[in-house]
Phi, psi and omega in degrees: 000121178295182222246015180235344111022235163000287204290344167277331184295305147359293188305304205274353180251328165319314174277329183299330203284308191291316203291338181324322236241347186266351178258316192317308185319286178348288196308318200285336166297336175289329186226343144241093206284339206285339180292321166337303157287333180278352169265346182321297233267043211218313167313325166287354191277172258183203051321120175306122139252149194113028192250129206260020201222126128305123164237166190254189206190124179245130171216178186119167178305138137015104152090023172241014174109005201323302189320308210259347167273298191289338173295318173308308187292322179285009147216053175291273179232088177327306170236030158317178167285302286210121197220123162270157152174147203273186183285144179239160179276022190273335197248040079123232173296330182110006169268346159315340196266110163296333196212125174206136159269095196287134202258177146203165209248111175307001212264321170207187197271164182307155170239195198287006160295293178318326197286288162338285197298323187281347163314300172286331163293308173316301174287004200207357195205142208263342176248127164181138218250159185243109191223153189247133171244170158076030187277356160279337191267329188255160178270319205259043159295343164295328188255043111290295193296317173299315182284306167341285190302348183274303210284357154292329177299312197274339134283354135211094180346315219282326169317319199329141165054022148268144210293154181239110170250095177338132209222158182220066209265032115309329202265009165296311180281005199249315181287352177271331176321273192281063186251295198296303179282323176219117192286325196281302157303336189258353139311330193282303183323324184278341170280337141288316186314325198070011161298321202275347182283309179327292160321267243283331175275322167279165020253003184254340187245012167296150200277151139305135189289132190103018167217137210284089217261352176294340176291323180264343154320276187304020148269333180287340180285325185293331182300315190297301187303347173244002140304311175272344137310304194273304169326324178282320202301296217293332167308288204315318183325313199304303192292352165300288183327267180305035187300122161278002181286291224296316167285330178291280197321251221326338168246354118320310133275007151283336153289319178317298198291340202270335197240011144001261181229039185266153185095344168284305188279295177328300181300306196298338203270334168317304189299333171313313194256312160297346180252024144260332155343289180265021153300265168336309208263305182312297174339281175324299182306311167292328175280355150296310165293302171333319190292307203299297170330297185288304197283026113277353167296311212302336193300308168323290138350272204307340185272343176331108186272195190270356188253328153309344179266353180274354162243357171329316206278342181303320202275332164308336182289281176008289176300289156358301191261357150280342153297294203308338172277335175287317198266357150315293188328314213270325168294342186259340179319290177318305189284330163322317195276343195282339212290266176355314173320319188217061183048074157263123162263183195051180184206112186322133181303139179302337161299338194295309176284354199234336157343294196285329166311277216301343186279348191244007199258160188278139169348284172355333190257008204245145151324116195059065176211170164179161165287214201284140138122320190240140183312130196251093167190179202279337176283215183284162179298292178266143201295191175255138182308135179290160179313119174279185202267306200317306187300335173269354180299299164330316173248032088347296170290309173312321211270304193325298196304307181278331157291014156281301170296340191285317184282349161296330206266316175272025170263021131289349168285335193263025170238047166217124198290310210300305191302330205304328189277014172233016163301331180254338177297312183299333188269343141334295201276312199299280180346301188305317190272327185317301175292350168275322175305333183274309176322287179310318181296339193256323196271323208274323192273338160297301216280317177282327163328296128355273165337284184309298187330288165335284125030292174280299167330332182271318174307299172315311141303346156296300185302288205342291195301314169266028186262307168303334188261318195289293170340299162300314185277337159284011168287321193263318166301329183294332177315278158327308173283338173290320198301320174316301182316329166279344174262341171305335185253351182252359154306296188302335175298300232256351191281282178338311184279343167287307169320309165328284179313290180326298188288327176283328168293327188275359180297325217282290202272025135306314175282312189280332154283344185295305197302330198284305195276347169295302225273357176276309172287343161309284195334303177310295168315329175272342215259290196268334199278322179297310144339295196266057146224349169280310164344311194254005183283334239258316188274006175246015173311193188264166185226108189265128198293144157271109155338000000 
């Protein structure tokens, strides 16, 4: 290959650099116009020609040798290609700079100076070479160097695996010392300070002449800049991605659906259990009266004289229809408090309960009525029976019985001659009342007999009737209330599923713009990383080596 060669390849990388870099320039204008501008005017700057000197430009923090490193390289080769000298702020961002050198200070790992300045480098400047000082003074600058090299990895990638060259620049002068009395220590010295290796790694990373490296700074700037366009796109994607509006609806509706119709089978199964509740506890209440009723009619009944058992029954009716209202009272109590438990309003009309009682109750309950069998007037329940064996056995033992007593009562007449005719008529009539008084007593005790049975019977059929009325009427409120609980819930089903729709429409068209600005910010994002990958296959390229 002729010696002219290198300098057309130059030539030929220089125009690939500027137009790459005049299309990079485009895309950021399309999508950052303002980073754009501020690189516009950046785009006209040039690589100085004809120069027969290069300068490298040494940076880093305050107190890390600069000084005394750049006087060593620069009498490396006093009139070499190569002119050191450290950063001023005349050389702005680094893009003008062909070649910089980063200093770190061995005494500890870079802080947030360095990390700035390698930032501003990472972006602006296309070679820069790392080198650690003051490595005669510290022992452990190797486990320095090493944490250096990580935090180049981890903050600017593009650093990963450059070499860091250990530098000693005291010991340039101990070797410049002895150069004259012993040439061989003052070679070893100068192969430790590491200056010359160093000189020898920058004169390797110098451009070739005729090549425009100001053009690959500013690919690397246009790279950065467009690094930090797909890092924003890609923040806005996530937070697109992650729309909290979308996430609030989406568990808003997941809750709308989960609490549907939940709480339906919990009332129904509550009502249940309350109108047995009071199924039960009315029961009682009614078999507390009946108990209550019966033991004081019999009471009653036993105080009874004989002329009192033929209206006794006006006071069993009495009681009867004061029960059947109490326990009405109490039915109606009840279906209020079940209606009221479980939001139920309104309240079944008193016929609804009383209907069914008063349509099934027997003649009997009405004044001059009764059932099969009873007088239907106010006097005894039942006629009185015709006369029986019993009853003439009764006035047979009575006719004995008083004529036995007569002739006792009457025999002090039969010692008075005059009085003797009138013993047997008297002892006759005292037999006659004896045996009507016995009669009667017999007819009065059939008669309470009568009495009680009947009695028990009027009870019995009461509680029945208000055994029947408790029944019904919680068949029919329980009835009522489900039916409410059911349209309450199916009202609420239906309240839901219209939310439900809402929030499912407003998911649609939420999502189908979040799909519109994702599918922009794709777009934008494959639209620039193809950009920055041309850039970086074009800046991670072969390096044309210097003559």
């Amino acid at each position: 290959m002729s010696g002219h060669d290198p300098a057309r390849t130059a030539v030929q990388s220089r125009h690939a650099a500027r137009i790459l870099c005049d299309e990079m320039l485009r895309t950021l204008e399309r999508h950052e116009p303002a980073a754009a501008a501020r690189l516009a005017s950046r785009s006209k700057l040039r690589s100085p020609r004809g120069q027969d000197t290069i300068e490298v430009v040494v940076t880093g923090r305050e107190n890390t040798g600069k000084s005394a490193l750049v006087e060593a390289l620069n009498a490396v080769q006093p009139r070499g290609p190569v002119l050191f000298r450290e950063w001023s702020e005349a050389d702005g961002d680094g893009v003008q700079l062909a070649v910089v050198l980063m200093v770190f200070d061995a005494a500890g790992p870079m802080g947030s100076t360095e990390l700035a300045e390698l930032r501003r480098l990472n972006a602006s400047v296309d070679r820069v070479v790392f080198a650690i000082t003051k490595t005669d003074m510290h022992q452990n600058w190797r486990q320095v160097r090493d944490r250096d090299a990580q935090l180049l990895s981890i903050h600017t990638p593009r650093f990963t695996g450059a070499e860091i060259h250990p530098i000693a620049t005291p010991l340039v002068q101990a070797a410049n010392d002895r150069r004259d009395s012993d040439p061989e220590a003052a070679r070893a010295l100068a192969e430790s300070a590491g200056v010359e290796a160093l000189y020898e790694v920058i004169c390797n990373e110098l451009p070739p002449p005729g090549a425009d490296y100001v053009a690959r700074n500013l690919l690397w700037s246009v790279t950065g800049a467009l690094q930090e366009a797909r890092a924003a796109r890609q923040r806005v994607s996530r937070d697109v991605q992650n729309n909290p509006e979308i996430n609030r609806l989406h568990r808003m509706r997941a809750e709308l659906l989960r609490n549907r119709g939940a709480g339906r089978s919990d009332e129904l199964s509550s009502l249940r259990s309350d109108v047995q509740l009071s199924r039960v506890e009315l029961g009682h209440d009614v078999a507390e009266w009946a108990r209550a009723t019966a033991a004081v009619t019999r009471a009653e009944i036993d105080a009874l004289s004989g002329s009192a058992i033929v209206s006794y029954p006006a006071r069993v009716r009495s009681l009867v229809r004061t029960g059947l209202n109490e326990n009405d009272a109490r039915v109606t109590a009840r279906s209020g408090a079940l209606q009221a438990g479980h939001g139920v309003d309104g309240e079944a009309p008193a016929d609804a309960m009383t209907a069914e009682p008063d349509s099934a109750a027997p003649a009997g309950d009405e004044p001059g009525s009764g059932p099969a069998g009873v007088v239907p007037n106010d006097e005894l329940p039942l006629e009185a029976p015709r006369r029986g064996a019993e009853d003439y056995v009764m006035i047979l033992i009575g006719a004995s019985v008083g004529a036995g007593l007569g002739r006792i009562a009457v025999a002090p007449l039969s010692l008075v001659p005059v009085l003797d005719i009138l013993t047997i008529p008297l002892t006759l009539l005292l037999g006659g009342a004896i045996a009507f008084l016995m009669l009667r007593l017999r007819r009065q005790v059939a008669a309470r007999a009568r009495l009680r049975e009947w009695a028990a019977e009027q009870l019995l059929d009461a509680r029945g009737k208000m055994e029947r009325a408790v029944a019904t009427r919680l068949v029919t409120v329980e009835q009522e209330i489900a039916t409410a609980i059911g349209r309450r819930f199916d009202a609420k089903i239906a309240d839901t599923d219209a939310q439900v729709h809402a929030i499912e429409a407003e998911l649609q068209h939420l999502t189908s713009t979040r799909d519109r600005e994702l599918s922009v910010l794709s777009s934008e994002v494959s639209h620039i990383s193809a950009a920055m990958e041309r850039g970086m296959r074009f800046l991670h390229g072969e390096r044309i080596p210097q003559e």
